[in-house]
C-alpha angles and dihedrals in degrees: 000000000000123000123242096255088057098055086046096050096050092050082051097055089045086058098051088049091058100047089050103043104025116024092040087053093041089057093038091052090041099247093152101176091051089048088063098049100046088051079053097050088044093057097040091052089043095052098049091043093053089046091044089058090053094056090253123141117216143196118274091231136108094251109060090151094104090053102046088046092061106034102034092043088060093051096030140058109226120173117260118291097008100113088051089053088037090059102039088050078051099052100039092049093048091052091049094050101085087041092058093043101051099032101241098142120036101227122219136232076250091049102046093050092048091061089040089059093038088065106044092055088047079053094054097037091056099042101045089053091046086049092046102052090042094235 
């Protein structure tokens, strides 16, 4: 039976793959609306894995930014302002994530860096409050 650090390290390790290989290469061959779902994905995976390292259990929902806000900034130091921006990146992404998959809005270049940007911030957040506490 495996811990919950290491559930949570393991979704965190498939965030950070997917960052790296697909949405990297999604915004480099100018799939937008990919780009937007795999930022989505990096930022949902990032924030259940933190909480999952934590000991916290989370909804089984896209957004899980409400819930990270509250749990992870009582066990974690984050710098000011950055659970507020943690969990705006979280909700936007999750409501554009229908949108991207269906196609039912066709994402731009501006878009797609945006979300880009959006989850790496949501990556180093995470990981330099997990470094810092030592879980």
């Amino acid at each position: 039976m495996t811990t919950n650090r290491e559930q949570g390290e393991k979704l965190l390790k498939e965030a950070d793959w997917i960052f790296e290989k697909d949405l990297k290469n999604a915004v480099e061959e100018k799939s937008y609306n990919l780009a937007v779902r795999r930022a989505q994905e990096v930022v949902e995976l990032s924030l259940k894995g933190c909480l999952r390292m934590l000991g916290i259990d989370y909804p089984k929902v896209h957004d899980a930014g409400f819930v990270f806000a509250i749990e992870a900034g009582k066990k974690l130091s984050f710098k000011k302002d950055a659970l507020k921006e943690i969990e705006r990146i979280s909700r936007w992404l999750a409501e554009a994530r229908a949108p991207s998959f269906y196609g039912e809005r066709d994402f731009t270049s501006g878009d797609a860096k945006k979300a880009f940007e959006d989850a790496a911030f949501v990556l180093k957040e995470i990981k330099a409050a997990i470094m810092l506490t030592g879980k």
